[in-house]
C-alpha positions in Angstrom: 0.6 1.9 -10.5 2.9 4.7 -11.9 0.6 4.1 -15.2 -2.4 4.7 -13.4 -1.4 8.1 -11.7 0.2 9.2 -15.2 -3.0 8.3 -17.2 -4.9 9.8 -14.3 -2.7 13.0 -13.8 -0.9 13.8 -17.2 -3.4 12.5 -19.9 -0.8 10.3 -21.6 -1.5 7.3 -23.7 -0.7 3.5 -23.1 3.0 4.9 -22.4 4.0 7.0 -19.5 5.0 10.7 -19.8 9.0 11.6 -19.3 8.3 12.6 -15.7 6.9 9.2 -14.5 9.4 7.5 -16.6 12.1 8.9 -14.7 9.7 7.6 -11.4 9.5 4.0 -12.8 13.7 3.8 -13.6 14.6 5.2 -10.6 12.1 2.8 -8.8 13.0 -0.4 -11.2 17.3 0.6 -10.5 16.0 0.9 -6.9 15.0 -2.3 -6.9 17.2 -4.2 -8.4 19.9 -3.0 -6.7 17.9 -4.1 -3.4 19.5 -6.1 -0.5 16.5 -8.6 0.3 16.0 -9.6 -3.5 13.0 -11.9 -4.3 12.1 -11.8 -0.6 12.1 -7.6 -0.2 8.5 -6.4 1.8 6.9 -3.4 0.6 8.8 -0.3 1.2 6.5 0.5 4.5 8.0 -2.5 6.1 10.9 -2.5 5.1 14.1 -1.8 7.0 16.4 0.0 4.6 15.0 3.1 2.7 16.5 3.1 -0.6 14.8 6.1 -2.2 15.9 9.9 -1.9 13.7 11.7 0.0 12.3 13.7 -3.0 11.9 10.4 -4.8 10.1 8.2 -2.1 7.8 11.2 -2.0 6.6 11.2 -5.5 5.9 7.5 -5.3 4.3 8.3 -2.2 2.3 10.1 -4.3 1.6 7.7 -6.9 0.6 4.8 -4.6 -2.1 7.0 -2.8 -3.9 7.9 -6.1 -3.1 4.1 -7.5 -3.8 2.3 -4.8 -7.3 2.5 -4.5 -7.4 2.2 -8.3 -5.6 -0.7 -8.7 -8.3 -2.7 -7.1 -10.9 -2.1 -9.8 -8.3 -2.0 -12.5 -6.1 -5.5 -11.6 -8.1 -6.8 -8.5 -5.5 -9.7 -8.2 -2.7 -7.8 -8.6 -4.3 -5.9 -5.9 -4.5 -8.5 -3.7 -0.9 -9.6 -4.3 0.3 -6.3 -3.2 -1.6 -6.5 -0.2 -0.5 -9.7 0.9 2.8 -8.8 0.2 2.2 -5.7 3.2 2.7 -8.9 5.5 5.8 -9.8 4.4 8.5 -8.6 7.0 12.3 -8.0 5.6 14.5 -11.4 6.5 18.5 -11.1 6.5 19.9 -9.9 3.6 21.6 -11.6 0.9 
């Protein structure tokens, strides 16, 4: 997705600019770090908010232009991200 909004947004190549680099290795540290591991829900269901405030904006950001995107560009990819929507957080590891 953050190639998407950088493709759409910042004319770079097959690589992503410096700015939504810095997006994607905050997200990816983010993420691994995560409590629920394999079984972590998308970040709207999701009971702990691990982004900054400034952060979880931008990707705010980036899923609103992606998003819609994402279903032309990788339908099933698409439709694993939406199933995933139903996933609720269990205990954590």
């Amino acid at each position: 997705m953050v190639a998407i909004y950088c493709r759409g947004h910042h004319d770079a190549g097959e690589l992503p600019c410096s700015e939504c680099r810095e997006l994607l290795d905050y997200a990816e540290n983010r993420l691994d770090r995560c409590p629920f591991g394999a079984a972590k829900p998308t970040c709207g269901n999701c009971t702990v908010h691990c982004y900054k405030p400034a952060m979880r904006e931008r990707v705010k950001q980036v899923m609103r232009y992606a998003g819609p995107r994402l279903l032309l560009r990788h339908p099933i990819l698409a439709m694993g991200h939406w199933l995933d929507s139903f996933r609720r957080p269990s205990k954590r590891t």
